[in-house]
C-alpha positions in Angstrom: 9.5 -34.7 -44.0 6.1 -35.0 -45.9 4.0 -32.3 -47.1 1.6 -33.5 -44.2 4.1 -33.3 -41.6 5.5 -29.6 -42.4 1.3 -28.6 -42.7 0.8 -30.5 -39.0 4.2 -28.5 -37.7 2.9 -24.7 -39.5 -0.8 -25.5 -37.4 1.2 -26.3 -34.3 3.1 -23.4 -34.3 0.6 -20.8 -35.7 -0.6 -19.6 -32.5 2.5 -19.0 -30.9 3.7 -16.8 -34.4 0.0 -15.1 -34.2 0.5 -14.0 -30.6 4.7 -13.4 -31.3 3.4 -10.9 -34.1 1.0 -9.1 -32.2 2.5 -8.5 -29.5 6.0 -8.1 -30.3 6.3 -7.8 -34.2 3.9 -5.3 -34.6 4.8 -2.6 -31.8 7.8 -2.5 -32.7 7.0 -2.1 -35.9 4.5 0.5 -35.7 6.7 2.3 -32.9 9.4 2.6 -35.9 7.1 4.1 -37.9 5.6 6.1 -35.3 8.7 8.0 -34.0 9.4 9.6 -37.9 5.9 11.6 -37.2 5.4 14.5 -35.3 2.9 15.3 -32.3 0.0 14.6 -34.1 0.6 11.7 -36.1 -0.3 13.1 -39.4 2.8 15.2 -40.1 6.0 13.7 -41.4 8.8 14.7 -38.6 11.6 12.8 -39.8 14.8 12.3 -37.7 13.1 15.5 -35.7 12.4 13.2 -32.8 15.7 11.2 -33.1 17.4 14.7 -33.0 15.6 15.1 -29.1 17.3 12.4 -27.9 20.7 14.0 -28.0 19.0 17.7 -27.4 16.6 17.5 -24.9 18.1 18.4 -21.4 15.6 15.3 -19.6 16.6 12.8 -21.9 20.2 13.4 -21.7 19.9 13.2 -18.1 17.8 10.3 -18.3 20.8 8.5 -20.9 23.3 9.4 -18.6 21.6 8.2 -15.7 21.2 4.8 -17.5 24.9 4.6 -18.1 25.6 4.7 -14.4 22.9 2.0 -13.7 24.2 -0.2 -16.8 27.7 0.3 -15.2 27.2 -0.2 -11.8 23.9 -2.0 -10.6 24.6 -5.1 -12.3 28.4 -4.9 -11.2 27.4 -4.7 -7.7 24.3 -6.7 -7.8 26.6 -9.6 -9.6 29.8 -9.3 -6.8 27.4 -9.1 -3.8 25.7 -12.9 -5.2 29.1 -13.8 -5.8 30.3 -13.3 -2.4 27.2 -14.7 -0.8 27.4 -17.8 -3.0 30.9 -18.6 -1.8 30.6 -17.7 1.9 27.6 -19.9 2.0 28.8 -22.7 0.5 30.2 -24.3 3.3 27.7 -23.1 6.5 25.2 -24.8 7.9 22.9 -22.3 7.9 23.6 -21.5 4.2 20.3 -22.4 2.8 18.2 -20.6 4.9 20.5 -17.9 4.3 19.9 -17.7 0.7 16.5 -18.1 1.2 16.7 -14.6 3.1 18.6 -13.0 0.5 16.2 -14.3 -2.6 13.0 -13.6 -0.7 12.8 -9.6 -2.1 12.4 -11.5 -5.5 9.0 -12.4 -4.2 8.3 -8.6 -4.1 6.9 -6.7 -7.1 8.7 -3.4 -8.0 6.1 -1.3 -6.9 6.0 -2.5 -3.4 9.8 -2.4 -3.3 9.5 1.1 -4.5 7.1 1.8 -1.6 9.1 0.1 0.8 12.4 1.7 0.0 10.5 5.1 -0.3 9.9 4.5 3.4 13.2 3.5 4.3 14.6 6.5 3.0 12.5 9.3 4.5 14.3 11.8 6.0 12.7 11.9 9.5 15.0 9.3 11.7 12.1 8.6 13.4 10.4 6.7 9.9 13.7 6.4 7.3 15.6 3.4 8.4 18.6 4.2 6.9 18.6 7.9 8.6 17.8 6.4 12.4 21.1 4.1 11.3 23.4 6.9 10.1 21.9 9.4 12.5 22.4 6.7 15.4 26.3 6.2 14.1 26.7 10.1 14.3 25.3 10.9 17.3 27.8 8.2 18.9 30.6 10.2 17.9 29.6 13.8 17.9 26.9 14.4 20.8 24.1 17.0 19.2 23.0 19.4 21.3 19.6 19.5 23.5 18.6 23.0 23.2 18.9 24.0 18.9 15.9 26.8 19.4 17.1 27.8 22.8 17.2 32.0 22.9 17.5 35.1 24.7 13.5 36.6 26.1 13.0 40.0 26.5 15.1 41.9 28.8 18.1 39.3 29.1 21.2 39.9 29.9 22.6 38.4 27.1 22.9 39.5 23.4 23.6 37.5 20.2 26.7 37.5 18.5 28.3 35.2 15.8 26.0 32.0 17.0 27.0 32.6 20.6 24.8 34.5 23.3 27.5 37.1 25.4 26.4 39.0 28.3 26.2 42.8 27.7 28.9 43.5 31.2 31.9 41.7 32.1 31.1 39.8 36.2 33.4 39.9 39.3 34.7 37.3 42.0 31.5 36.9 44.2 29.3 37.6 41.8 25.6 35.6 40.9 24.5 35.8 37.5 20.9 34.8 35.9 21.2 33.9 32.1 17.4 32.7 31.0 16.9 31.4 28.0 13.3 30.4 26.3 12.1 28.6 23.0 12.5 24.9 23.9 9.3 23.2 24.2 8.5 21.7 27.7 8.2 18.0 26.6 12.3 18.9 24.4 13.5 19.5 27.7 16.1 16.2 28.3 14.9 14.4 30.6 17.7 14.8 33.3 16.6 18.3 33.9 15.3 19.0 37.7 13.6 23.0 38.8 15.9 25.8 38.8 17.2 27.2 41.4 18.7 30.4 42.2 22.8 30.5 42.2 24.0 31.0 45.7 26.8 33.5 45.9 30.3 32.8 46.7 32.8 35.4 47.7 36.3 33.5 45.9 33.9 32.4 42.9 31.5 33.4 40.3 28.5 31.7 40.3 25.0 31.2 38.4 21.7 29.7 37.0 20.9 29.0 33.3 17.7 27.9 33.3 13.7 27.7 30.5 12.4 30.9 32.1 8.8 30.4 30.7 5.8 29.1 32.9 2.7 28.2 31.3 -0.4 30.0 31.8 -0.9 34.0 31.0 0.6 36.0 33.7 1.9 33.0 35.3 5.6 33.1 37.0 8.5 35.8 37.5 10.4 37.0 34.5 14.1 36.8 34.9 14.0 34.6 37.6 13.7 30.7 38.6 10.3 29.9 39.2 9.5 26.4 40.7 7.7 25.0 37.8 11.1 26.1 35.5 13.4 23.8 34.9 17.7 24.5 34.5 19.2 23.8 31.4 21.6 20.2 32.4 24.9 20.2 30.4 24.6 23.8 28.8 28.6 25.1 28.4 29.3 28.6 29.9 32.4 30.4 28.8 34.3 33.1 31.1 35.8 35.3 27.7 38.4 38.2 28.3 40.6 39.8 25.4 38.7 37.6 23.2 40.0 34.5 24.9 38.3 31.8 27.0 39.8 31.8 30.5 37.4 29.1 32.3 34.5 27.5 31.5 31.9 24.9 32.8 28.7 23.3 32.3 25.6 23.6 34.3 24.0 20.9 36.4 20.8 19.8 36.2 19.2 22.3 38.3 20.8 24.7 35.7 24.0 26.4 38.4 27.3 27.0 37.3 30.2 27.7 38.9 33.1 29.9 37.4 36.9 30.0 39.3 38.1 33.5 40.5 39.8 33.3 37.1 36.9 34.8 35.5 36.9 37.8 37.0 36.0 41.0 35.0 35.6 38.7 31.9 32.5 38.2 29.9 30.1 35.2 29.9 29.4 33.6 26.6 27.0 30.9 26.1 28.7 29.2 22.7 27.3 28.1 19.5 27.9 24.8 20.5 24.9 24.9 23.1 22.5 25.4 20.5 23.3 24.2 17.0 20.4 21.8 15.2 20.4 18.0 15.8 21.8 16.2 12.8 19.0 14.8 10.9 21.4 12.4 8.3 21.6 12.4 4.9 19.0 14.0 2.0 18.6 10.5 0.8 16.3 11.3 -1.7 18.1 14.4 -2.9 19.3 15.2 -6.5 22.6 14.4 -5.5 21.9 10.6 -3.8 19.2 9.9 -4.6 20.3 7.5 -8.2 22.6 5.8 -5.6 19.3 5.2 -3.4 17.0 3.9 -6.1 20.3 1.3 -7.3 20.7 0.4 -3.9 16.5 -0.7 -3.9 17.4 -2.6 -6.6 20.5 -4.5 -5.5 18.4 -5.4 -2.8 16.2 -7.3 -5.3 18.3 -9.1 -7.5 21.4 -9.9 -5.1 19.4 -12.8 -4.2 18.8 -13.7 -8.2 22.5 -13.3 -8.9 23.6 -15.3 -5.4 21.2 -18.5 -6.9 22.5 -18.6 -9.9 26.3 -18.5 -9.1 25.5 -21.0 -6.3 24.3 -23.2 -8.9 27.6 -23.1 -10.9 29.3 -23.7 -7.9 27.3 -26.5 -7.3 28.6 -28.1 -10.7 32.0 -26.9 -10.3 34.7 -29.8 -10.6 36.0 -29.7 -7.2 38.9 -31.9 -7.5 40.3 -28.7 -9.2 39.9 -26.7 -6.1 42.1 -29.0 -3.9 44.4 -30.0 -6.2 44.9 -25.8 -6.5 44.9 -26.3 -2.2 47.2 -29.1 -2.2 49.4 -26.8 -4.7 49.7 -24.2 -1.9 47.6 -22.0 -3.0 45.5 -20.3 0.3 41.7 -19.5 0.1 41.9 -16.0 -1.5 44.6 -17.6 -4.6 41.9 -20.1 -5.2 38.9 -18.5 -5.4 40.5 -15.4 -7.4 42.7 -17.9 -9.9 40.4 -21.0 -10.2 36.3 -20.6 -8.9 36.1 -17.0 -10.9 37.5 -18.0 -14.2 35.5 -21.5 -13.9 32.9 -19.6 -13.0 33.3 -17.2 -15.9 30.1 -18.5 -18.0 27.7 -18.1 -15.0 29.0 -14.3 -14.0 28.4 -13.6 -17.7 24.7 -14.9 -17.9 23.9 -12.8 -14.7 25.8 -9.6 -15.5 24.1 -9.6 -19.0 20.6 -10.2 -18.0 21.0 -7.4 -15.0 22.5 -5.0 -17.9 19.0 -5.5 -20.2 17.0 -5.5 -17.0 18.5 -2.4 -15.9 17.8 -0.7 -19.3 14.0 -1.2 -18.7 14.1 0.0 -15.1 11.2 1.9 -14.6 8.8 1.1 -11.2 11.4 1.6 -8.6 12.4 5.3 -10.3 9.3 6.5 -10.5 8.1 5.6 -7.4 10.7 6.3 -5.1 11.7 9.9 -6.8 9.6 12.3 -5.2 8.7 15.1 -7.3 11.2 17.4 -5.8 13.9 15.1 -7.7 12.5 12.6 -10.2 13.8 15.0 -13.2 17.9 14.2 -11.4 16.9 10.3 -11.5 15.4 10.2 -14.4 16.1 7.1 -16.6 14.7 6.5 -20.4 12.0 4.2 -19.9 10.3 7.0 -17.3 11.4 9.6 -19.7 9.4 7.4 -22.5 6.2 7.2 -20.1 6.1 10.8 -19.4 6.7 12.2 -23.2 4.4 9.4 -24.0 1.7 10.7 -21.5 2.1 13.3 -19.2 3.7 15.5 -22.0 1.6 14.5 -25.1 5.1 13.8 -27.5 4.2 10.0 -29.3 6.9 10.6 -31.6 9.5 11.2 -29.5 7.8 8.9 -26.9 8.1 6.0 -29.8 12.0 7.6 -30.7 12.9 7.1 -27.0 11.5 3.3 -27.5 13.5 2.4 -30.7 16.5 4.1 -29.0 16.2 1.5 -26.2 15.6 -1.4 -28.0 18.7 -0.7 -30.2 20.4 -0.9 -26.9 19.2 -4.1 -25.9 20.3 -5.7 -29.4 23.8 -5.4 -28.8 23.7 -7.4 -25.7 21.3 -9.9 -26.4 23.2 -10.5 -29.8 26.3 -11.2 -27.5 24.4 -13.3 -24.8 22.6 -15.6 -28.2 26.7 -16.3 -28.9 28.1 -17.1 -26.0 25.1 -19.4 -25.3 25.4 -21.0 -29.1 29.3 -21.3 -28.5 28.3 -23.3 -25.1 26.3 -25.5 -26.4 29.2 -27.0 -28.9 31.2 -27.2 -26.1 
């Protein structure tokens, strides 16, 4: 080439090596030179900031937490568009499908982040994924209707150990009022009908368990069923004697009970059962789940990503291969384990590497997810950097925390430049 031409090629690419410089070259440079200084940026710190890294207790957190979402969100994020690559393949509805799948790559972070932050609420009644778990629960173990049912004043019954016991044993023939109050009128379920009083039966023990609270001030007769009160449907009453249960039964809606002539001289015992607190799912947000929450935000988001990219690859795949592995005798599971993953080897790679140095700068969907209560459990380094960086007033270690991240990245990128270079002279 000609002086000319080399001078033509410099003025071509001069803009893109200005912008390249100033806004990559130099902050990273001056965030190298930045983390050896201390808080004020005049004082030589040396490897003091460095040093935080490995000392401070958030940023240990923080690196540990970014080892679980280097391990497993792009693992999971990769297999999940795997999986929907394949099974789609060969459906008619496929495309449309995948369009469902990639549309949360239309989403920014921060609405994800609000979206997710919404699904996990604890409140079944606003955190889809607690109305879901809560609804499975509830199918197999029944929650009770009446968790702040209790004894009023002057009732026959007295706590003990969770359960409500009268204070004397009852006899064949005898009726017996156990009131209860504390559940709010519109709690009631909705099978409940007006107590009435138990009628007596000489071979039997009978009864009434029933809201003894009618509104209005003076309103009503205390200790027994008014016509506004309603009986407790489905509440369990235990006949106990010697400390063992010789009959029970539950009340109907009207709030009787009937007990067999095998209860006589025992005690009745209203059981813990009756009352215990409806299950309200799991602390989603908690410091215990709530890393596997955020992850699970962002699987959501790049499943789709992953899924398009293996499809392609499977779209170029030689498929002559795949019968000829078919006509060999291998079945559906042999071929896609032995032949489509190891030919699709390259494409896995590309996705699983670019989710790893994505997942290293996750940021958005931590920080606004996390409540308060837990952000410091799900911390990750690149919130840790914003909040030495700004909440706490620490540039150095701010521009430490930086470095340290970008000396992360290298490693991988280095590995993703090879295989790419050893692609291309295939």
């Amino acid at each position: 080439m000609t002086g000319t031409r080399k001078t033509v090629a410099a003025l071509f690419l001069l803009p893109a090596l200005v912008l390249l410089g100033a806004l990559v070259v130099y902050p990273i440079g001056y965030s190298v030179v930045r983390s050896f200084y201390d808080q004020t940026g005049d004082g030589f710190a040396g490897f003091d900031n460095y040093e935080a890294l490995f000392t401070d207790d958030g940023i240990r957190t923080a690196l540990k937490n970014n080892v679980i979402w280097v391990v497993f969100a792009p693992t999971v994020a990769t297999a999940l568009g795997l999986i929907f690559a394949v099974l789609t393949e060969r459906v008619r509805w496929g495309t449309a499908f995948k369009l469902i799948v990639f549309m949360p790559m239309a989403i920014s972070m921060l609405a994800a982040g609000i979206i997710f932050r919404l699904v996990y609420d604890q409140d079944p009644d606003k955190g889809v994924a607690n109305a879901v778990w809560v609804g499975v629960h509830d199918t197999f173990a029944e929650s009770s209707a009446f968790p702040k049912a209790h004894p009023g004043r002057d009732s026959p019954l007295v706590a003990r150990q969770g359960d409500f016991v009268t204070k004397a044993t009852v006899s064949t023939g005898d009726t017996v009022l156990l009131p209860l109050v504390g559940v709010a009128p519109d709690q009631m379920p909705g099978d409940a009908k007006p107590a009435v009083a138990p009628r007596g039966d000489p071979g039997k023990i009978t009864g009434t368990t029933w809201q003894d609270f009618t509104r209005g001030k003076g309103v009503g007769n205390l200790g027994a069923p008014d016509p506004s009160e309603l009986g407790y449907p489905g509440m369990k009453v235990e006949a106990v004697k010697d400390g063992r249960v010789v009959a029970s039964t539950k009340a109907a809606a009207d709030g009787t009970f009937t007990l067999p002539a095998a209860a006589d001289g025992a005690q009745l015992r209203l059981p813990a059962d009756n009352f215990k607190e409806p299950y309200n799912g799991l602390d989603w947000l908690g410091p215990s789940l709530v890393t596997p929450a955020i992850i699970g935000s962002y699987i959501w988001m790049w499943a789709g990503f992953a899924m398009v990219l293996i499809a392609a690859g499977l779209a170029g795949m030689p498929r002559e291969l795949l019968e000829a592995a078919r006509v060999d005798g291998a079945n559906e599971w042999q071929v896609f384990r032995r032949v489509t993953v190891p030919l699709l080897a390259p494409v896995l790679a590309v996705v699983t590497v670019t989710l790893m140095i994505n997942v290293l700068k996750v940021f958005d969907l931590v920080f606004i997810i996390a409540p308060g209560s837990s952000q410091d459990d799900a911390n990750v380094l690149a919130l840790e950097l914003y909040r030495k960086g700004f909440s706490e007033d620490q540039p150095g270690v701010a521009s430490a925390i930086s470095v340290f991240l970008l000396l992360l990245v290298i490693p991988v990128m280095c590995f993703n430049i090879r295989r790419l270079r050893r692609e291309v002279r295939r």
